[in-house]
C-alpha positions in Angstrom: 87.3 -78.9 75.3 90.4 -77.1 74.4 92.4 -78.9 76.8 91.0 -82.5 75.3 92.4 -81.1 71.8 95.5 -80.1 72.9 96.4 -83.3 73.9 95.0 -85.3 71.7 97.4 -83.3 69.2 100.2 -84.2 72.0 99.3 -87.7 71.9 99.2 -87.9 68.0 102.6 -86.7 67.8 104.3 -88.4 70.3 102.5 -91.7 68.6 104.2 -90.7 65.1 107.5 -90.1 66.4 107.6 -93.7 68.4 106.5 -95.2 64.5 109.4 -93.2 62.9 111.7 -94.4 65.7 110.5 -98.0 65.5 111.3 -97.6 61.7 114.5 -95.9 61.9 115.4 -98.8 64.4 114.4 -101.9 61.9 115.9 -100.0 59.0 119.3 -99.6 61.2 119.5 -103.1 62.4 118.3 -105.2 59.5 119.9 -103.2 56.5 122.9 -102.2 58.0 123.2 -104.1 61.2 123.9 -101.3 62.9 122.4 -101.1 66.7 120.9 -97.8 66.8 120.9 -96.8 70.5 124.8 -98.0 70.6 125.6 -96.1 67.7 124.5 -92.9 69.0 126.3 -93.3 72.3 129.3 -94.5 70.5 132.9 -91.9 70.2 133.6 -90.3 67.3 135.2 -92.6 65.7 133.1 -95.3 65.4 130.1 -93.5 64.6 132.4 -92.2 61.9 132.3 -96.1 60.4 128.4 -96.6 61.3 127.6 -93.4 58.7 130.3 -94.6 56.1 128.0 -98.0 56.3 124.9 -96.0 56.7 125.7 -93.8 53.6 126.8 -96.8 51.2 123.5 -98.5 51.8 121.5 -95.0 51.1 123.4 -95.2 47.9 122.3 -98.9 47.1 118.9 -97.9 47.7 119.3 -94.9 45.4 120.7 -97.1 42.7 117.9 -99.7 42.9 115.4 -96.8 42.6 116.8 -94.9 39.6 116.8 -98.7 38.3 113.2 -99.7 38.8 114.0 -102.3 40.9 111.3 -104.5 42.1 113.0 -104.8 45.5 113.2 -100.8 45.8 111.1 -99.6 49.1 110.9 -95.9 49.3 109.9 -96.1 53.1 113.2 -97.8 53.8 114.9 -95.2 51.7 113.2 -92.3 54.1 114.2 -94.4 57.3 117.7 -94.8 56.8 117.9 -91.4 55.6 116.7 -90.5 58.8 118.9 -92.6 60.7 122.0 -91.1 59.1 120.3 -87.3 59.7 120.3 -88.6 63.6 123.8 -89.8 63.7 125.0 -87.0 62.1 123.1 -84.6 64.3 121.3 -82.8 62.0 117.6 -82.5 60.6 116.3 -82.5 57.7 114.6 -79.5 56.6 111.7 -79.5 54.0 112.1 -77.1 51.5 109.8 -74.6 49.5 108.5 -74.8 46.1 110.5 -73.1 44.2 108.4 -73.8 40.9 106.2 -69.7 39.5 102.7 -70.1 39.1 101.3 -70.7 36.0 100.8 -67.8 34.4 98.1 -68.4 31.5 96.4 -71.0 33.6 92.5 -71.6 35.0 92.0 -72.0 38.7 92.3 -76.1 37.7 95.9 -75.1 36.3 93.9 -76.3 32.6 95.6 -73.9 29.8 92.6 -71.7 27.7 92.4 -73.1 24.0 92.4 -69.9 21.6 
């Protein structure tokens, strides 16, 4: 039973990863119009112009979000993100919450009333 578990978890993962690939993928070729696979093979230099494109249309979608736009899509925000983090080599890294507990606070996080 153990083994069925194992890779069910396998098969879950690898199933996420193709949708975040499928996703960095669309976001890559229809925002920026930037072939993914090519862009990862490609030298230095040109990869060099895909994330100067890559990073001006992270900045659109940055200024259409801190400006309520109706056409702002935090998925595609996330996806080319993640598309820049690949060409770039790196990962990105969740970070901990920072934020102390409350300190005069219920289990609920409600405040007493005295």
């Amino acid at each position: 039973m153990r083994q069925l578990e194992a890779e069910a978890r396998i098969f879950a993962a690898q199933r996420q990863e193709a949708v975040e690939q499928a996703g960095q993928l669309a976001a890559a070729k229809l925002i920026c119009g930037i072939d993914l696979p090519v862009a990862l093979a490609a030298p230095p230099a040109q990869k060099g112009q895909f994330v100067g494109r890559l990073r001006r249309a992270i900045e659109r979608e940055r200024l259409k979000g801190m400006s309520r736009h109706w056409s702002y899509d935090l998925n595609r925000h996330i996806a080319l993100k993640q598309v820049l983090d690949r060409l770039l080599g790196t990962e990105a890294v969740p970070r901990p919450c920072t934020r102390p507990p409350p300190s005069d606070a219920n289990k609920n996080g409600a405040r007493k009333r005295r």
